[in-house]
C-alpha positions, -999 to +999 in steps of 0.1 A: +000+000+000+013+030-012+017+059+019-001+090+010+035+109+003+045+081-024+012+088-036+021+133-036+048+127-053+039+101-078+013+128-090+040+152-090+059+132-115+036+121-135+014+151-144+019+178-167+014+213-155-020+237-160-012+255-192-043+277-201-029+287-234-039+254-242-075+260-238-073+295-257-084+283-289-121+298-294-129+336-300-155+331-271-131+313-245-104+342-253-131+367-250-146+354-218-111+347-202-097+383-211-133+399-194-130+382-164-095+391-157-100+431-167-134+429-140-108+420-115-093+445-115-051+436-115-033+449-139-003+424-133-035+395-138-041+413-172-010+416-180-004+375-174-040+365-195-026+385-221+005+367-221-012+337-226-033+345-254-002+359-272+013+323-264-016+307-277-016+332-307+018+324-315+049+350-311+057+343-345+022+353-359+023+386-340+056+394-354+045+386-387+018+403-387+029+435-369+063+436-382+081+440-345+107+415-339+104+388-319+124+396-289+106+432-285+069+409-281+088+382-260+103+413-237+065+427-235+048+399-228+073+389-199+069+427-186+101+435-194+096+466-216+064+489-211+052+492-246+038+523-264+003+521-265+005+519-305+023+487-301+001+471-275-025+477-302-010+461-327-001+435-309-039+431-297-051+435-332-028+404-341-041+385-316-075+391-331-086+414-303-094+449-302-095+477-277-129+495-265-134+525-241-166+526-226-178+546-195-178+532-155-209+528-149 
């Protein structure tokens, strides 16, 4: 019988770790998991969700399609560099997403 630590760690070995860019495959999920995160509230939370779309995106397909290089979206989307809001937009726009402004209500 196998003691409830042989047990910890056999499940430690042999699983593979939560990745939600996995699950960001559908307009709706990205769409629902982006709205959540911004009605929290964080901005470091943001920050990370968009991270993961733009994994889930592709770095390649955002440099491709916004012409920055990929170490300049690798450095933004590890917080490393605090893009210009032009660039944020562009990079949203090749993620298929888009920036609205609306009011607090």
């Amino acid at each position: 019988m196998e003691s409830s630590a042989e047990k910890d760690l056999d499940l430690m070995l042999n699983s593979t770790p939560f990745n939600p860019s996995d699950y960001l495959t559908e307009d709706e999920t990205v769409d629902s998991f982006l709205f959540e995160t911004i009605e929290g509230g964080d901005t470091t939370e943001l920050m990370e969700a968009i991270k993961e779309v733009a994994k889930a995106t592709g770095v390649k397909k955002i440099a491709d399609t916004t012409g920055l290089n990929r170490g300049n979206i690798n450095q933004i989307i590890n917080s490393k560099s605090d893009p210009k809001l032009s660039t944020f937009i562009k990079m949203l726009n090749a993620m298929g997403l888009k920036m609205t402004i609306s009011s607090a209500e």
